[in-house]
DRENDO-1510 file (C-alpha; in Angstrom, 1 decimal, always signed):
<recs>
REC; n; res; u; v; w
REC; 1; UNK; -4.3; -40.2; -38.5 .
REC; 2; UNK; -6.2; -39.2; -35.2 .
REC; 3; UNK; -4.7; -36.4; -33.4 .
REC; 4; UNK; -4.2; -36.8; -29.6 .
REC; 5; UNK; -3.7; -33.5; -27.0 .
REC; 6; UNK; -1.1; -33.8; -24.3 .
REC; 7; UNK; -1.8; -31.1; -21.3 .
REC; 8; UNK; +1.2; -30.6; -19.3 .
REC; 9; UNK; +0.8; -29.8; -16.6 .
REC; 10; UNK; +3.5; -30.6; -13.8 .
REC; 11; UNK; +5.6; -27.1; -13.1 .
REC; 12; UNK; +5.7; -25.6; -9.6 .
REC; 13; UNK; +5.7; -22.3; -10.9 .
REC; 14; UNK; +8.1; -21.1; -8.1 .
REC; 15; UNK; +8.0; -17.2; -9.5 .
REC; 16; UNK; +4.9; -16.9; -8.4 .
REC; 17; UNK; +5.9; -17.9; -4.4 .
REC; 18; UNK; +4.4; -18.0; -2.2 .
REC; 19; UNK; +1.1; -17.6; -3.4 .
REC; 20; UNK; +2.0; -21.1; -5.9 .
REC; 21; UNK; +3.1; -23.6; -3.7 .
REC; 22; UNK; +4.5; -27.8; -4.1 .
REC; 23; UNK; +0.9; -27.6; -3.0 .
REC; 24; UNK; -0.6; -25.9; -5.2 .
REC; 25; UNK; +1.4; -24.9; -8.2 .
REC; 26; UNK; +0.5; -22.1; -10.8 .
REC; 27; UNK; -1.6; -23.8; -13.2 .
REC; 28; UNK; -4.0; -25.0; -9.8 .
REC; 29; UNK; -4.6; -21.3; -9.0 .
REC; 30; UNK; -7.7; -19.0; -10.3 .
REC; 31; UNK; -5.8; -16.9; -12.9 .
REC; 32; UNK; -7.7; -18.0; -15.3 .
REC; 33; UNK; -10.9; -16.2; -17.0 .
REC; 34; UNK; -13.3; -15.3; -14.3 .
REC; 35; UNK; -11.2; -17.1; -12.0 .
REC; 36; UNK; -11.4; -20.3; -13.2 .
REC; 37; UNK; -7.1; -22.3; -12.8 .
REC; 38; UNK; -5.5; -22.2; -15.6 .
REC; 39; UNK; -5.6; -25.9; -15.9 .
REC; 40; UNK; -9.5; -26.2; -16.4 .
REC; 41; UNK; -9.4; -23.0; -18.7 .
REC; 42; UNK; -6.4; -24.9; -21.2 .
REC; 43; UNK; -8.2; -27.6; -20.9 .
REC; 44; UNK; -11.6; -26.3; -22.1 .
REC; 45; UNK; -9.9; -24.2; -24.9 .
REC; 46; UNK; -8.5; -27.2; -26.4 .
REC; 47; UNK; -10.4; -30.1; -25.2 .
REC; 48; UNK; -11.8; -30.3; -28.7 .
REC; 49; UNK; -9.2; -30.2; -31.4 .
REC; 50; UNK; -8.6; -34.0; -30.8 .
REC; 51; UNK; -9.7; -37.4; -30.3 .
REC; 52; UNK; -8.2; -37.8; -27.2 .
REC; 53; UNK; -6.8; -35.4; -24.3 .
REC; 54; UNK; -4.6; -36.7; -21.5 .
REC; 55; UNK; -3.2; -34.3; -18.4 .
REC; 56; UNK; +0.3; -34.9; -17.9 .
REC; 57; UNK; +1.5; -34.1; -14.3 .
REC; 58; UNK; +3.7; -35.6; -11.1 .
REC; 59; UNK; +2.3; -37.9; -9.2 .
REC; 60; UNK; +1.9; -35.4; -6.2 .
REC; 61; UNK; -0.3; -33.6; -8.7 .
REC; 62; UNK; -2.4; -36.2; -10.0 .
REC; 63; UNK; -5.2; -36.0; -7.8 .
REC; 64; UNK; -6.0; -32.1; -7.3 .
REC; 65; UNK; -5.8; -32.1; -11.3 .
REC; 66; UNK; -8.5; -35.0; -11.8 .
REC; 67; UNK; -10.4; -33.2; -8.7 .
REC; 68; UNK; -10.3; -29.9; -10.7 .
REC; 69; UNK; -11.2; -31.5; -14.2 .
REC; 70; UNK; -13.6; -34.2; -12.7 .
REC; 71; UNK; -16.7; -32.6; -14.8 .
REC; 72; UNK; -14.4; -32.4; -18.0 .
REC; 73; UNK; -12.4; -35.4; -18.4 .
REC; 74; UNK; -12.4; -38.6; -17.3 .
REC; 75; UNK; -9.9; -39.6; -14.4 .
REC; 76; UNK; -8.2; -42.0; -16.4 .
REC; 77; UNK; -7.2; -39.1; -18.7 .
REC; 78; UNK; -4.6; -37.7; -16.1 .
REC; 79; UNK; -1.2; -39.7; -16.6 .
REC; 80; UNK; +1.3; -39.5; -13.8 .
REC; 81; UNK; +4.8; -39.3; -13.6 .
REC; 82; UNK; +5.7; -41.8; -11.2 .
REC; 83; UNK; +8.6; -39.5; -10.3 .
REC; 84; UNK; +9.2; -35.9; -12.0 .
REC; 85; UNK; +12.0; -36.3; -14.2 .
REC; 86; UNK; +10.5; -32.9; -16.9 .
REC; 87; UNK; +9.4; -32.5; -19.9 .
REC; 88; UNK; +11.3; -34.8; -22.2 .
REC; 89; UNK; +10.7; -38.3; -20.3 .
REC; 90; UNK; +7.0; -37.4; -19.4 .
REC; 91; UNK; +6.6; -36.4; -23.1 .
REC; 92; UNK; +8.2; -39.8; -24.1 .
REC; 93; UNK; +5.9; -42.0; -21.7 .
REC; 94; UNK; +3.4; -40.1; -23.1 .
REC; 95; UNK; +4.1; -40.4; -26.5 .
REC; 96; UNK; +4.9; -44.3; -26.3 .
REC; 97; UNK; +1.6; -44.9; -24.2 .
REC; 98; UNK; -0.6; -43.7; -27.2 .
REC; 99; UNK; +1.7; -45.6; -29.8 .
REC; 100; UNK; +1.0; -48.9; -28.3 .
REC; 101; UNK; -2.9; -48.2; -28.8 .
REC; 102; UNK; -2.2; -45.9; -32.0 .
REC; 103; UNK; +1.0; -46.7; -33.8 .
REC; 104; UNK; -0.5; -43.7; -36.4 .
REC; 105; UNK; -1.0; -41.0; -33.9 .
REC; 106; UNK; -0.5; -37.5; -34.3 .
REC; 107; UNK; -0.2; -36.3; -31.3 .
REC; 108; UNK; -0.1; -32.2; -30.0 .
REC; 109; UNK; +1.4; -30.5; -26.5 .
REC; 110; UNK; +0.3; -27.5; -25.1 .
REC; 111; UNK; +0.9; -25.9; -21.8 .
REC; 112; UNK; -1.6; -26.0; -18.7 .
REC; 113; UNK; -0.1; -22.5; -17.0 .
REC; 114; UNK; -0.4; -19.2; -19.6 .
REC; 115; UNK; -2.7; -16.7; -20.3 .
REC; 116; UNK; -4.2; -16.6; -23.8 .
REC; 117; UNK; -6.3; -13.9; -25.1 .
REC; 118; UNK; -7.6; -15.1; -28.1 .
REC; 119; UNK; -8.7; -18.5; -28.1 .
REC; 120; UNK; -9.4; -19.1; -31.1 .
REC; 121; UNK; -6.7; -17.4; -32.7 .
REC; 122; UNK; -4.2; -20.3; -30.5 .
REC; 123; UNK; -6.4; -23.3; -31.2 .
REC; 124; UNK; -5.9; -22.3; -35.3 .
REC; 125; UNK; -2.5; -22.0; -34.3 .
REC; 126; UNK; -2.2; -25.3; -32.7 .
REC; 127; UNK; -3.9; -27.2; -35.3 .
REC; 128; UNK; -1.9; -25.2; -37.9 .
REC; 129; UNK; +1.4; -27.3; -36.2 .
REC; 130; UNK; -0.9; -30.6; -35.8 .
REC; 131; UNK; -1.2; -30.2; -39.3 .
REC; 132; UNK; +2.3; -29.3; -40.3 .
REC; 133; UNK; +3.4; -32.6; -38.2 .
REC; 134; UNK; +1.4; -34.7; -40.0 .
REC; 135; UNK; +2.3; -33.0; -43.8 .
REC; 136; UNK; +6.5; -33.2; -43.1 .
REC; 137; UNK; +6.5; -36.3; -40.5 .
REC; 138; UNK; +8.9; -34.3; -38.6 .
REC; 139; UNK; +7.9; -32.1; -35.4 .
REC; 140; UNK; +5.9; -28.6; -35.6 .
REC; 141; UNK; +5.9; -26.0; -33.1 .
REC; 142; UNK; +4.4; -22.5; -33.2 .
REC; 143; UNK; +6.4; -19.4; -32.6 .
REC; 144; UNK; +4.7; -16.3; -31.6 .
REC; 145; UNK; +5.4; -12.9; -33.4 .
REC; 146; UNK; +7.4; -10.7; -30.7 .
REC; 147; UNK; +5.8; -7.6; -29.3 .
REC; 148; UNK; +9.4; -6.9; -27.5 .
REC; 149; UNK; +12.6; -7.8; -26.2 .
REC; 150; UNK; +11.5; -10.1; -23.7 .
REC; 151; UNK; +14.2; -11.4; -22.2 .
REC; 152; UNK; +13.0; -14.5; -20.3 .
REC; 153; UNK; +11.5; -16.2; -22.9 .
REC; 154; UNK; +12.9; -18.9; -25.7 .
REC; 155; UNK; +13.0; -17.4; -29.5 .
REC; 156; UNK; +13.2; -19.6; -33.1 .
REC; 157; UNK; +14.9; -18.5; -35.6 .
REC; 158; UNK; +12.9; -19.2; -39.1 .
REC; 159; UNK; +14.1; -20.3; -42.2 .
REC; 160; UNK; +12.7; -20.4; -45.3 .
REC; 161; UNK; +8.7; -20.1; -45.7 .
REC; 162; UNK; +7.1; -23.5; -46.4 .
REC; 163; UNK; +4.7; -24.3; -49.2 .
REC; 164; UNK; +0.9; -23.4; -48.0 .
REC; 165; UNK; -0.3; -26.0; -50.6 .
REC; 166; UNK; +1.1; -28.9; -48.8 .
REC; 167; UNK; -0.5; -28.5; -45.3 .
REC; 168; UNK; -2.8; -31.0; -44.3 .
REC; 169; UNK; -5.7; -31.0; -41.6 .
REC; 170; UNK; -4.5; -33.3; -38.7 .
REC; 171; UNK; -7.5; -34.7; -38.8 .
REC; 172; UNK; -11.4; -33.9; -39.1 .
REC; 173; UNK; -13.1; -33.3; -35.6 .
REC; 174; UNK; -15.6; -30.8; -33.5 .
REC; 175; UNK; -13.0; -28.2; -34.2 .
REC; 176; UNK; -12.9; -28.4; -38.0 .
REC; 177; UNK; -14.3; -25.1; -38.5 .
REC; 178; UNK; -10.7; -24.3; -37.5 .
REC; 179; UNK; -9.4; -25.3; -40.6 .
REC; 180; UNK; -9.4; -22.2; -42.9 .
REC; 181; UNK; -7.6; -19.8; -39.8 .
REC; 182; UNK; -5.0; -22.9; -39.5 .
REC; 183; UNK; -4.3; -23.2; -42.7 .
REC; 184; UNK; -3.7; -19.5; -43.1 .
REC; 185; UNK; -1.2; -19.3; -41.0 .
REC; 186; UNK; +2.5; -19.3; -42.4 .
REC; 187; UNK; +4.8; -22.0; -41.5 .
REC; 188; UNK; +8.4; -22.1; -42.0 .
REC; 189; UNK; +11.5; -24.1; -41.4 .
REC; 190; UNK; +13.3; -23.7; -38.0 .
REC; 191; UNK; +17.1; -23.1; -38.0 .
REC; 192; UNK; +17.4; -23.6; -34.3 .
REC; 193; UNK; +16.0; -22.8; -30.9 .
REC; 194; UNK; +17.7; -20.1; -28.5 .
REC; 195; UNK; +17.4; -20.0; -24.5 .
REC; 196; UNK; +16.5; -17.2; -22.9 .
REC; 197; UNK; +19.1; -14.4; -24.6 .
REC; 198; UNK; +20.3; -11.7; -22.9 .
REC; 199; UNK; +18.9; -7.4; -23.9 .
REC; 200; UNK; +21.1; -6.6; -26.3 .
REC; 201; UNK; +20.5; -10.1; -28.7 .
REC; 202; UNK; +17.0; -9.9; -28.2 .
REC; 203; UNK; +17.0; -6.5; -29.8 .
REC; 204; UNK; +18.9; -8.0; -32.2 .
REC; 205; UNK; +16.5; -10.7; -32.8 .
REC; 206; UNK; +13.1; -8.4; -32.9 .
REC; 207; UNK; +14.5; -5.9; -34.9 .
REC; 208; UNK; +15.7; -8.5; -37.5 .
REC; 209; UNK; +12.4; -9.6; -38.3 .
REC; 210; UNK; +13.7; -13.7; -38.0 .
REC; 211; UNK; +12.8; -15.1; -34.8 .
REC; 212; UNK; +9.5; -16.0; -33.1 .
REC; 213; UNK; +9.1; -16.7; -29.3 .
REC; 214; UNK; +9.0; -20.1; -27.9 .
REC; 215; UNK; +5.9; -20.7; -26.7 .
REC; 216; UNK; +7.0; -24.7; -26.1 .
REC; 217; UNK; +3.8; -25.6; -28.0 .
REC; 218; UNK; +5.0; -28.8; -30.3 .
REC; 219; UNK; +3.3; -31.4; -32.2 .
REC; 220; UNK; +4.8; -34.8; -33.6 .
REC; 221; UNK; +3.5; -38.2; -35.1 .
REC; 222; UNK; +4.5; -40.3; -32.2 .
REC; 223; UNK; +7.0; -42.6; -34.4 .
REC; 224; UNK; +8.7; -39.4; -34.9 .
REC; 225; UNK; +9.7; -38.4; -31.6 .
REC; 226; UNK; +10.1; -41.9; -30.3 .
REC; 227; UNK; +13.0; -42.0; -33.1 .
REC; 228; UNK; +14.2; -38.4; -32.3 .
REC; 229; UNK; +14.5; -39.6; -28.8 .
REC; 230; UNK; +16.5; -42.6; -29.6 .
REC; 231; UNK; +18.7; -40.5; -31.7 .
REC; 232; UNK; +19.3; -38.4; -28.3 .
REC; 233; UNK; +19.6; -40.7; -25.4 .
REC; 234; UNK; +18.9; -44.4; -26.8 .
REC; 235; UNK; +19.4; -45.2; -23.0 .
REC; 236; UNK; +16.6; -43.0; -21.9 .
REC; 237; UNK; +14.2; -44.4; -25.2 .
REC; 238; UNK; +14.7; -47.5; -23.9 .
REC; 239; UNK; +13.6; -46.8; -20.4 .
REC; 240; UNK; +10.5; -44.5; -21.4 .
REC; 241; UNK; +9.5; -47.4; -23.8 .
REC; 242; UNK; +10.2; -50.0; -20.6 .
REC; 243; UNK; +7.9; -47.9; -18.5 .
REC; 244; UNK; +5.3; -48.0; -20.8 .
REC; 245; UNK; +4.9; -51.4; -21.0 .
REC; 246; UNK; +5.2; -52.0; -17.5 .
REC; 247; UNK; +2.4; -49.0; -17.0 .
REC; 248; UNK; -0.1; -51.2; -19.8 .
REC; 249; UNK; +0.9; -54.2; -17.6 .
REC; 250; UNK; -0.6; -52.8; -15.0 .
REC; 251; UNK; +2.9; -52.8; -13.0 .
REC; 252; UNK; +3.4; -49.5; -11.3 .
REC; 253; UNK; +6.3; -50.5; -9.4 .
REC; 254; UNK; +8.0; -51.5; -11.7 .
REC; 255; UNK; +7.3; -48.5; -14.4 .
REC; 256; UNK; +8.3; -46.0; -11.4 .
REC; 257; UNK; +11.5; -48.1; -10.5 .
REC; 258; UNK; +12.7; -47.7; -14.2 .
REC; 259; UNK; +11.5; -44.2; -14.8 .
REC; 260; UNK; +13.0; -42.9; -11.2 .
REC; 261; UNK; +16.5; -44.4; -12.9 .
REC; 262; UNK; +16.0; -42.0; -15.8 .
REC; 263; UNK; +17.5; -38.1; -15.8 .
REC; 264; UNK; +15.5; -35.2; -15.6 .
REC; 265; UNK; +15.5; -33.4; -19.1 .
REC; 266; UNK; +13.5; -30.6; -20.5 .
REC; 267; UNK; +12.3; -31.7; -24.0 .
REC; 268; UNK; +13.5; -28.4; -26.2 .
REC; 269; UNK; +17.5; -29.5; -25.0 .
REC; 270; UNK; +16.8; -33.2; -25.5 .
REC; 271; UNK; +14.7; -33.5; -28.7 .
REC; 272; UNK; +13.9; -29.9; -30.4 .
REC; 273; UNK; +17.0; -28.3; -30.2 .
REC; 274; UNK; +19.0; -30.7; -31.7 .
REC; 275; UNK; +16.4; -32.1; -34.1 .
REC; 276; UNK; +16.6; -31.2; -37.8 .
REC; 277; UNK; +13.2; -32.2; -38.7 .
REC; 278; UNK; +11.5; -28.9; -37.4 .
REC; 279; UNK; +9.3; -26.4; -38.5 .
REC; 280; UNK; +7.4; -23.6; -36.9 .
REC; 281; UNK; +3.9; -21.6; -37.3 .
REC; 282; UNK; +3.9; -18.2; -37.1 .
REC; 283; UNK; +1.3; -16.7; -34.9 .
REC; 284; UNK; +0.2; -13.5; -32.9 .
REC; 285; UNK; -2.2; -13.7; -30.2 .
REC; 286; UNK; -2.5; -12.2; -26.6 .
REC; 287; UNK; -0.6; -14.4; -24.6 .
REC; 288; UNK; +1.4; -14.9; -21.4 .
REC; 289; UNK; +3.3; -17.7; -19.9 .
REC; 290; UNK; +2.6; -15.4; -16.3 .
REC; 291; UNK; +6.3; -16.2; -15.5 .
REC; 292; UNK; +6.8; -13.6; -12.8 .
REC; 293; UNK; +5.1; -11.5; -10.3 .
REC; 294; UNK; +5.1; -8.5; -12.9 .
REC; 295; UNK; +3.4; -10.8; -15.8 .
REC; 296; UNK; +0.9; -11.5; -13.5 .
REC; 297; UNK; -0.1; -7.5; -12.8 .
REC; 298; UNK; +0.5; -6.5; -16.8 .
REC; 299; UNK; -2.2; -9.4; -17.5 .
REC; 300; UNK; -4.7; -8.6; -14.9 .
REC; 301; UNK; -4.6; -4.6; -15.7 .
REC; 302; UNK; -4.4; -6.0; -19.8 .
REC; 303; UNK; -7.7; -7.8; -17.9 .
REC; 304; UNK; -9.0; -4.9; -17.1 .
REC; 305; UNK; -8.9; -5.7; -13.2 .
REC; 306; UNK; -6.7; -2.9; -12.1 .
REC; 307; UNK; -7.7; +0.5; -10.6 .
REC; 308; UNK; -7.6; +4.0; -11.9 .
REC; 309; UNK; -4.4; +4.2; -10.7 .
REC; 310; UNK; -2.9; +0.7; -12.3 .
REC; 311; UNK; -3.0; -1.0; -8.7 .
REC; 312; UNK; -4.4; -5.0; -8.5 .
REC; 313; UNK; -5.9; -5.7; -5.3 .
REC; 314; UNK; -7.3; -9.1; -4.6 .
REC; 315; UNK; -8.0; -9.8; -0.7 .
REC; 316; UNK; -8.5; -7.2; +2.5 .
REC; 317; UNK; -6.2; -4.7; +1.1 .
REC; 318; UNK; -6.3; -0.7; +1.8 .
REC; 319; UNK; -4.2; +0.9; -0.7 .
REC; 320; UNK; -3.6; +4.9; -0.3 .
REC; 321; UNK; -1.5; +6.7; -2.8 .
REC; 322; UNK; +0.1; +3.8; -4.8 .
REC; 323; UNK; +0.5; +3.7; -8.5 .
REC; 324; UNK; +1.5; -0.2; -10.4 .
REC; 325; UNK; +1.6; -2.2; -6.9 .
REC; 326; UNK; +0.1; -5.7; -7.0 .
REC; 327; UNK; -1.5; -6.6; -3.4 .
REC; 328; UNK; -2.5; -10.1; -2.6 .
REC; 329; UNK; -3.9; -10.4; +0.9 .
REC; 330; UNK; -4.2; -14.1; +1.4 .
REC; 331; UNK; -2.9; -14.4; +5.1 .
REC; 332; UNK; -6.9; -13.5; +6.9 .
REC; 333; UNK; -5.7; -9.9; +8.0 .
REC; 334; UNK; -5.5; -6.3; +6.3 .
REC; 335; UNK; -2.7; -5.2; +4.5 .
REC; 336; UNK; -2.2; -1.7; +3.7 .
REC; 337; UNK; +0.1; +0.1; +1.4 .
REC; 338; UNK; +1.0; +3.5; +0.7 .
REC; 339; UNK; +3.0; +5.7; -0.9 .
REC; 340; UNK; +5.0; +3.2; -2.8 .
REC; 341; UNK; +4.5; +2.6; -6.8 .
REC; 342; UNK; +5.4; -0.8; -8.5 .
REC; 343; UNK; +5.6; -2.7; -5.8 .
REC; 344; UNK; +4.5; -6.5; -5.5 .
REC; 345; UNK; +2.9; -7.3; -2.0 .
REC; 346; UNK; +2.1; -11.0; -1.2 .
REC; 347; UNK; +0.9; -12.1; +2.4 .
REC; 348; UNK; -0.1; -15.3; +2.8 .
REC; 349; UNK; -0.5; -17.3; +6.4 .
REC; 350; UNK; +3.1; -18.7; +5.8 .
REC; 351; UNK; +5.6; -16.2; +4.0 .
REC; 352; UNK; +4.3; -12.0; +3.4 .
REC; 353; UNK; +6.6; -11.3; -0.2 .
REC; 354; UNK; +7.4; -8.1; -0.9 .
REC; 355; UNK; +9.6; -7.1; -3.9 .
REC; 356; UNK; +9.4; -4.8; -7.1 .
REC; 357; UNK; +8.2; -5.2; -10.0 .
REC; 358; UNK; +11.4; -5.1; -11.8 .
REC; 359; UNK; +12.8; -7.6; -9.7 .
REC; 360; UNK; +10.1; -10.1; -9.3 .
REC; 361; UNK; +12.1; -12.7; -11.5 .
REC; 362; UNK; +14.6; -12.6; -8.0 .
REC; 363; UNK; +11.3; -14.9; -6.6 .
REC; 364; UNK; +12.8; -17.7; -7.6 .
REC; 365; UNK; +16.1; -16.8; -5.9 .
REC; 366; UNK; +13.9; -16.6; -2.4 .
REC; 367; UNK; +12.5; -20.0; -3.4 .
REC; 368; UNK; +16.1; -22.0; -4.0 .
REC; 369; UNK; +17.6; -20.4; -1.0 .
REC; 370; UNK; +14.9; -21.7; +1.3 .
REC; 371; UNK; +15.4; -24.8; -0.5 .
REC; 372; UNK; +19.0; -24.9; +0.4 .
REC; 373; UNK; +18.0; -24.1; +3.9 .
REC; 374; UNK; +15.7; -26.8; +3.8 .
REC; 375; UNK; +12.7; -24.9; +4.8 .
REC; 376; UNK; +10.9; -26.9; +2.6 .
REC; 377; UNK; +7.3; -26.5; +4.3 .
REC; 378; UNK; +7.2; -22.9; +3.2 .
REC; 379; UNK; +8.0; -24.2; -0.7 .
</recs>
């Protein structure tokens, strides 16, 4: 069963305005490790654990991610949306493209726009769920181990520990030396997924010892979640699998005419929330999904990149008397900051951002309200 890597990597990453941009989204910026995108660094940290790796992203996308990865993969390894419609119909054209050239593949997702720590700590644990896939011939995911009550993130609550005996390598590869970390890892069963909770619960949840973070890192056999999908939305199944074709037909306009019919879906509501053929890995790694403005800054000082006095600086900046503040001067002039602590200054030639720390989630607010006010060159 040969084990195929998805790379998403389609998100706009609107937190992170307006330094990410429609442009130039998250995973397209140098946040990476020694400032490579996180696109090439995900790429590079699991470009090996399968037989195949495709880049999943929006059409508008397509090309600035086979530009970035043109030394790494080949272009035909970057599928495109013809039109975003998320996660779960990209991950079902996906999926059904590889099952009409490998009915038998096991097939893994990861993320294109966090911030890992330990790489080989995620590859075990992404091979760990490859493996679990394959083993149960349900879906797998991996749920970190929480470090706090993080509030903007997805948590799993675990069931009952599964039997270490019965895990099975996904398949033997250049990252086979993997194996004994992977299959280390405890697995259990998942009782369900939970969005985003609010302080209190997520007390609750880390202090009860029973849920894991979301990390939306899932593995299948393709059958699987072609069936799961048709269990949820046979009408969408049968318009991901009619796109296929028409894509292996070589007909583009008709694949985007039937997939531009189809509705826009995250995966976890669609397939993994409502699935009962789920289990999850536990893991614990350094790791970030850089979700905010404040994420960013906690990583880079984690990075060691921040002053004596906690402050990130990238651009012409003069900083006097600041403590915490993030200050990106992108807009080809100084910026200079003082007496002000956890702040988060962003001036680009387009928009200058300037909010706090605690409220850099509100970013997104900014974003939708230019939206409405369809100041859509600044987005």
């Amino acid at each position: 069963m040969s084990l195929h890597v998805l790379v998403l990597a389609g998100g706009g990453g609107t937190r992170l305005w307006p330094l990410s941009r429609a442009g130039r989204p998250k995973h397209l910026l140098p946040l990476g490790p020694g400032g490579s995108t996180l696109l090439r660094a995900t790429v590079e940290r699991v470009r090996d654990l399968g037989d195949s790796l495709t880049v999943v992203t929006t059409a508008d996308q397509a090309a600035a991610c086979a530009d970035e990865l043109h030394d790494l993969i080949d272009a035909g390894d970057v599928l495109a949306e013809p039109v975003a419609r998320g996660t779960g119909p990209a991950l079902g054209l996906a999926t059904a493209l590889l099952a009409q050239r490998d009915p038998e593949a096991l097939i893994t997702s990861v993320h294109a726009d966090s911030s890992v720590g330990d790489d080989d700590a995620y590859r075990a644990a992404v091979l760990a769920s490859a493996g679990w896939a394959r083993t149960s011939g349900g879906l797998a995911t991996v749920g970190l181990q929480p470090t706090g009550p993080a509030t903007g993130f997805g948590y799993i609550e675990v069931g009952e520990r599964l039997d270490a005996a019965a895990w099975q390598e996904p398949s033997p590869g250049p990252a086979s030396e993997l194996r004994g970390a992977a299959a280390d890892l405890a697995a259990f069963s998942a009782v369900r997924l939970v969005e985003k909770p609010d302080f209190e619960t997520a007390v609750a949840y880390v202090d009860g010892g029973r849920h894991l973070w979301n990390l939306g890192l899932f593995s299948w056999p393709a059958r699987t979640l072609l069936e799961e999908l048709h269990d949820a939305d046979a009408g969408l199944a049968a318009g991901v699998d009619e796109a296929a074709r028409a894509l292996a037909a070589g007909e583009a306009g008709r694949a985007g005419e039937v997939y531009a019919a189809l509705r826009t879906v995250a995966v976890e509501p669609l397939v993994f929330e409502r699935t009962h053929r789920l289990c999850v890995v536990r893991a614990a790694f350094p790791w970030s999904d850089l979700g905010s403005w404040a994420d960013l800054h906690a990583s880079r000082v984690e990075a060691g990149e921040a002053d004596a006095d906690g402050n990130v600086i990238d651009g012409d900046a003069l900083v006097i008397g600041a403590n915490d503040t993030t200050v990106e001067s992108r807009g080809g002039r100084l910026v200079a900051v003082a007496g002000v602590d956890d702040l988060v200054v962003v001036d680009t030639p387009e928009a200058l951002l300037v909010v706090s720390q605690a409220d850099s989630q509100r970013v997104k607010e900014i974003v939708e309200r230019l939206r409405a006010q369809g100041r859509t060159e600044l987005l």
